[in-house]
C-alpha positions in Angstrom: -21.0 12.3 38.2 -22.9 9.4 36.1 -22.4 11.5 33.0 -18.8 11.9 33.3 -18.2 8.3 34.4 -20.5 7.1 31.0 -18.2 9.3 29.4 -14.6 7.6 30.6 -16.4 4.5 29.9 -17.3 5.3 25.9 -13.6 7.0 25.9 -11.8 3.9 27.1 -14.0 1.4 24.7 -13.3 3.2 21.6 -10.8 2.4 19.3 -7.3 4.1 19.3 -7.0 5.7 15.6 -4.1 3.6 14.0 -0.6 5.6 13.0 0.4 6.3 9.4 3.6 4.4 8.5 5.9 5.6 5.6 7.7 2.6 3.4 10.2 4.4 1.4 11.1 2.7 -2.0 9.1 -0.5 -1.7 8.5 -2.6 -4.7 5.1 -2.1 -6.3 3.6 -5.0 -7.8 0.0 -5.8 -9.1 -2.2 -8.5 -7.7 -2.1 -10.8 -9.6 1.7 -10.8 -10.1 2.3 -10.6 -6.2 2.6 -14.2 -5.7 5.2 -14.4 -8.6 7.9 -12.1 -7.2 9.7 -12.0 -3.7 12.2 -8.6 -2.7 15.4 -10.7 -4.4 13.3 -10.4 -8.0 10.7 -7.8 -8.0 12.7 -5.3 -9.7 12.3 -7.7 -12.6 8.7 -6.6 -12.9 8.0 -4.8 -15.9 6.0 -1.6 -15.8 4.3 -3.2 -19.1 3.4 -6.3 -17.3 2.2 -4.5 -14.1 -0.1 -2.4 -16.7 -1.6 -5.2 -18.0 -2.6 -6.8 -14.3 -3.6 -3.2 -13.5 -7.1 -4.1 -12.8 -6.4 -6.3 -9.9 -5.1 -3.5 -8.0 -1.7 -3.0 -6.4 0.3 -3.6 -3.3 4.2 -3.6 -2.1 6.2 -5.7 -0.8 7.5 -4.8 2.8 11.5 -5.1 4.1 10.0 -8.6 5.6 8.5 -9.4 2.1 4.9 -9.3 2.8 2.8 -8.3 0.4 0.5 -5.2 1.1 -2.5 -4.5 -0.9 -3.0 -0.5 -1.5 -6.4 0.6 -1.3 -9.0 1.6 -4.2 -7.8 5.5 -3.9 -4.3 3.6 -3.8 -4.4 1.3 -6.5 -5.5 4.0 -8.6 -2.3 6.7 -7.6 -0.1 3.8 -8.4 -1.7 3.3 -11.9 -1.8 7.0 -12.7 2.1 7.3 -11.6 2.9 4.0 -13.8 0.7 5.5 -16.9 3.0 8.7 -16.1 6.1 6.9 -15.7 8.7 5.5 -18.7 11.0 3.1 -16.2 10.7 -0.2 -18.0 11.6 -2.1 -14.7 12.8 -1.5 -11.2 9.4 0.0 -9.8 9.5 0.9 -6.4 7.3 4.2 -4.4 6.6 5.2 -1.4 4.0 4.9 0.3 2.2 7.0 3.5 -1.0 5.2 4.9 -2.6 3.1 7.4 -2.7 -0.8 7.5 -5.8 -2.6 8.4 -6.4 -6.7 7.4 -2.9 -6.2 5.1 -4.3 -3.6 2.8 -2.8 -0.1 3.4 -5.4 2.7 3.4 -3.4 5.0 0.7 -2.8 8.7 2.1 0.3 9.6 -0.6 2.3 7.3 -2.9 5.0 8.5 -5.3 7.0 6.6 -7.8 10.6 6.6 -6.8 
């Protein structure tokens, strides 16, 4: 009986595993350029310029225009898919993963 009451206790005091959300076609944006653009302009960010901020990692920008950073594991898919990518402009992906503290813990992203 004390071993299965210890055990509802430890149950009920951990941590519910947070969900995955999808955001389909969100505006990818590096860093340091996240502060420059809200969801009215960010399709105005070059792939060029987002290549050349590449090393301060990447986020998106949500439907309420907060700015989510990805991940390491993340910010490198992005980087890869930009490398492999010849859109000058317009760069949106979605994005599978789970948020903690606004950075999204990158499961999938694709370049739409």
């Amino acid at each position: 009986m004390k071993l299965l009451f210890a055990s509802i206790l430890i149950a009920a005091a951990l941590p519910l595993a947070a969900a995955a959300e999808t955001w389909t076609s969100a505006p990818l944006v590096d860093q340091n350029c996240s502060a420059k653009f809200t969801l009215r302009d960010a399709d105005t960010h070059t792939r060029s310029c987002a290549l050349s901020c590449a090393s301060s990692g990447f986020g998106i920008l949500t439907a309420d225009g907060k700015f989510l950073k990805l991940d390491d594991a993340g910010s490198k898919k992005a980087l890869a898919a930009l490398k492999g990518s010849k859109k000058p402009d317009h760069l949106r992906a979605t994005v599978t993963g789970e948020v903690a503290n606004d950075t999204i813990k990158v499961e999938s992203l694709k370049l739409d």
